[in-house]
Structure formats: structure tokens, C-alpha cells
N, C-alpha and C positions, 0 to 999 in steps of 0.2 A: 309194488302195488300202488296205483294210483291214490294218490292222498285226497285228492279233489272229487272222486266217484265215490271213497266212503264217506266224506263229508257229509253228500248229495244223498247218497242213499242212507245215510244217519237223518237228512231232514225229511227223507221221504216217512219217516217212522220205526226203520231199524237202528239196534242198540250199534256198539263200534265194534264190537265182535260180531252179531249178524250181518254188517253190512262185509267185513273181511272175509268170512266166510262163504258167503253168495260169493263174491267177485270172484274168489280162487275157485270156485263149481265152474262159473261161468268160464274164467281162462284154463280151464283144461278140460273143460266138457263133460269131464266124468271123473272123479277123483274117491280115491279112501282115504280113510282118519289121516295116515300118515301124511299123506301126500299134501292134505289141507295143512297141515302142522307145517310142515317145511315153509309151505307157503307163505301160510301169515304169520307164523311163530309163537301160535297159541301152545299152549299144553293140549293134551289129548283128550283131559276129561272134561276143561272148559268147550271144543268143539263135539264131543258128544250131546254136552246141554246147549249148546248154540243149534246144531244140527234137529236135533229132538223139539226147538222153539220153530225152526225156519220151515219144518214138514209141517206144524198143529196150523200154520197159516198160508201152505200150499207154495210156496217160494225153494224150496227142495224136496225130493223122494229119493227115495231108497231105491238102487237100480236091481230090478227082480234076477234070479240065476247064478247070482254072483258067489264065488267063495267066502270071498272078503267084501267085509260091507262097504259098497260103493253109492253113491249118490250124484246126484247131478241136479245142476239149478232148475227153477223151474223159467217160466219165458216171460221174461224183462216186462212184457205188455199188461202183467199181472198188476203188479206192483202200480203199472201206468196208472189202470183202469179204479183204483182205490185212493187214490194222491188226489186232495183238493187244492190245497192253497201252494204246494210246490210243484202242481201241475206243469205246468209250463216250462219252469226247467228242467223238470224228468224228461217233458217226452222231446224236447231239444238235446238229450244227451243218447237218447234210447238208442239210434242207429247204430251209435261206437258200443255200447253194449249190446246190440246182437251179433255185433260184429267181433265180437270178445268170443260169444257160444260159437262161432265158425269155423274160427281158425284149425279145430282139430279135422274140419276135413268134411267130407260129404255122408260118411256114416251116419243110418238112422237113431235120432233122437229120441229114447224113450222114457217119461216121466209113470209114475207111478205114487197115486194118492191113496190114506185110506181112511182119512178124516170125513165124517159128511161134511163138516163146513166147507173145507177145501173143495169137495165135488161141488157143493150145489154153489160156491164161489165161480168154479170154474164154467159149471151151467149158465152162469149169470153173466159169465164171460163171453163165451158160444153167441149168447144172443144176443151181442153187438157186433155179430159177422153179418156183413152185407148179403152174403152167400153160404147157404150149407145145404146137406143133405142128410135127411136124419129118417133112421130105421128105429122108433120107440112105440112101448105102449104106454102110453100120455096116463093111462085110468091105473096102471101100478105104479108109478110115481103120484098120482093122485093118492091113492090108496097109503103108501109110504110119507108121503111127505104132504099131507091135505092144505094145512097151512099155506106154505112157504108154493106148492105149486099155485093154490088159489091166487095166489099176490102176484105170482110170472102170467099167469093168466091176464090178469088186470093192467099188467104195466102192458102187456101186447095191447091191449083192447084202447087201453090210452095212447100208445103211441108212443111209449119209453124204448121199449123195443122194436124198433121198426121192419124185422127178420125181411130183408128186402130177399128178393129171388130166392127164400126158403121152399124149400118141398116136403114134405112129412108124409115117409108111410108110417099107416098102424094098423094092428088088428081091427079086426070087425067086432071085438067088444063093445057092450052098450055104453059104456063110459069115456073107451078110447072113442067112440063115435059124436058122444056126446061132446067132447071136448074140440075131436077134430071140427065139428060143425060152428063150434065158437071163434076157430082158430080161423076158420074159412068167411066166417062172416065179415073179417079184417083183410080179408083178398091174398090169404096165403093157398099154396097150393099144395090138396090134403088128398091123399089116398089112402084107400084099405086095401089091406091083402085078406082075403078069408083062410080062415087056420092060420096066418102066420104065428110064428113061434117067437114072442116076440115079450114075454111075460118074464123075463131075468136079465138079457144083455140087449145094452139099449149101444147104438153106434152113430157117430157124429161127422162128418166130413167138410172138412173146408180147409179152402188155403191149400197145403199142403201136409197137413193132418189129421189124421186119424184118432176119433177117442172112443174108446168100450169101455162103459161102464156097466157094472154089476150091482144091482139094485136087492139088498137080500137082507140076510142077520148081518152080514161081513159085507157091506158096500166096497167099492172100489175102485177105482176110476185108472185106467195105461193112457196115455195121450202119445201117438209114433208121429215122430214131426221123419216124413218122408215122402219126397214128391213119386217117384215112382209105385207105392202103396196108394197114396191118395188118388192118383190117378188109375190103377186099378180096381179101386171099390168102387170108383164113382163110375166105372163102365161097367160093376155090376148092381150095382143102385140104378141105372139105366133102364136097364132090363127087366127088374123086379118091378121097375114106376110105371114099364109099359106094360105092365098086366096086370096093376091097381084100378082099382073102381074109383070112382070119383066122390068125395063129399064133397055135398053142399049145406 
């Protein structure tokens, strides 16, 4: 294991067992308890509370389906987007660490959160994409989160989040309307669908992934890093957008 990436990611803010931990996720893509053990040579019930610290802050998930509890890191950009003062040499080292999560091969990547902090961290993430396409209803995340959405609101309207080439369908609720109209007022491009069904899984697309989140008692967040998936929703986001009504 590279001694200079745990260093690096010890001064990004992980302890020296988190930072061993992510790396061996990241060089095998997908690993269980044992498998991290071999790796970094922790004991098994030190990587259970390392693993149980590295999900409460969205940098690992538990891989869904599995027999055996398997996990996998989360995306290096994470970590980026939170780093102040060791900015610069994170994101100078970031390409060799995405290039770590590659090597097992072209198989789709899929994370899974079930922390709100980790989602709405990750929501906070999304809206430093240049480009997405997003199927939500803006007024139950209102409703769920009235705070913390009011403040995403705000940072749009100031210009923290620039959602450049964003598109937003939503329901024709008065809330989801009310908000797209706020959203549109800053030149983003906002549609409704009437009846859309759109009041529990909200969906995200950019890049080359895909995230469903489940906004409810039990929130949830799957993020599938897979360019063939992305590139299929986003030709049926296509279709849905050309039989949206337009706010203004």
C-alpha cells in the first residue's frame, strides 16, 4: 500500500486506519471484511468500526444483494469537494486514485448510502455538475428537508451553484411549481409533467451516472457509475422533456 496516499489522505482528515481502509476499497473495487484484512492487516473488528465511520461520512457503502457484507469506496471527488487547506494536493493526486477504482475492469459501479448527511452531502455534490438531468419533486424535498433545501435554494439564486446546462422535470404541484419558477428565474431550464409520479424516487443523471434516491421514513440514496445506463436514461429523459410544459 502506498505509504504517501495514506499520509495524503490522513491530512485530508482521515484517521490511519480510514485512510487504509478506503484505499484497499478503492484497489479492488469491491471487497469484504476479509479481504480488507489481508490487505491492510488490520484485525477484523478494528475494520468493522473503521467501515461503520467511513459510511456515517459517505466515503464507503455497503454493496446491496450481497451474501457476504461487501462494500466499496465511495468517488475520490468526494473527499476533493470537502478539503480546504490540502486542496491542492488532493486534487493533484486524484487522477492515480481514480485510476486505483479502474483497474477491476469496466463493470458497473454501484454505491449505496443510507445516512441523510451522506445524501444531502452528495446532493450538494450533484450541484457542482456543469451538466445533469434531474427527474424530482423539488416541494417533497422541501417538505422533508425545509431547511437545508431553502439554503440550496439560496446558494442557486447567489450563484454558488451555477447548475450550468441543468434541466429539471417536476410535478405540476404548487410547490414543485413554485420552486421550479424560482429556479427558472436564474435561467435554468424547468419543466412539468402533469400527474407525474414523482413524490418518493427522485433521479439524477450526469457524467456517467446515475443516482435514485428515496426520500421517505428510510431515505436512501444507489449512485450506478455506468456509461451505458447513463446514456440510456438520458434518451428517456429526452422524451419525457419533450412533452413537459414549460415554467417560467
Amino acid at each position: 500500500m502506498d505509504e504517501g496516499l495514506v499520509k495524503l489522505l490522513a491530512e485530508a482528515g482521515l484517521s490511519d486506519k480510514e485512510s487504509r481502509v478506503y484505499l484497499a476499497l478503492l484497489e479492488t473495487g469491491q471487497a469484504t471484511v476479509n479481504r480488507i484484512a489481508q490487505i491492510t492487516k488490520l484485525k477484523r473488528p478494528i475494520i468493522y468500526v473503521t467501515l461503520e465511520s467511513l459510511e456515517k461520512i459517505g466515503y464507503a457503502s455497503k454493496v446491496p444483494n450481497k451474501t457476504v457484507s461487501t462494500y466499496s469506496a465511495g468517488d475520490p471527488a468526494v473527499i476533493s469537494a470537502q478539503l480546504s487547506t490540502t486542496s491542492k494536493h488532493f486534487l493533484e493526486m486524484l487522477p492515480y486514485l481514480q485510476t486505483l477504482g479502474m483497474r477491476t475492469g469496466k463493470r458497473p459501479k454501484i454505491s449505496f448510502y443510507d445516512a441523510e448527511e451522506a445524501i444531502w452531502r452528495i446532493f450538494k455534490e450533484q450541484s457542482h455538475e456543469s451538466d445533469a438531468s434531474v427527474v424530482t419533486s423539488y416541494g417533497r424535498i422541501y417538505h422533508h428537508f425545509p431547511k437545508l433545501t431553502e439554503e440550496w435554494l439560496k446558494s442557486c439564486e447567489r450563484g454558488i451553484y451555477k447548475l450550468k446546462n441543468w434541466r429539471h422535470i417536476i410535478t405540476d404541484e404548487p410547490k414543485d411549481i413554485e420552486i421550479g419558477k424560482r429556479l427558472a428565474a436564474i435561467g435554468q431550464k424547468v419543466k412539468s409533467i402533469h400527474g407525474a409520479n414523482t413524490r418518493v424516487v427522485d433521479m439524477v443523471i450526469h457524467d456517467n451516472k446515475v443516482s435514485i434516491t428515496l426520500i421517505d421514513k428510510e431515505p436512501f440514496i444507489n449512485i450506478i457509475e455506468s456509461e451505458a445506463l447513463a446514456l440510456s436514461m438520458r434518451e428517456i429523459f429526452d422524451i419525457v422533456w419533450k412533452a413537459g410544459k414549460w415554467v417560467h
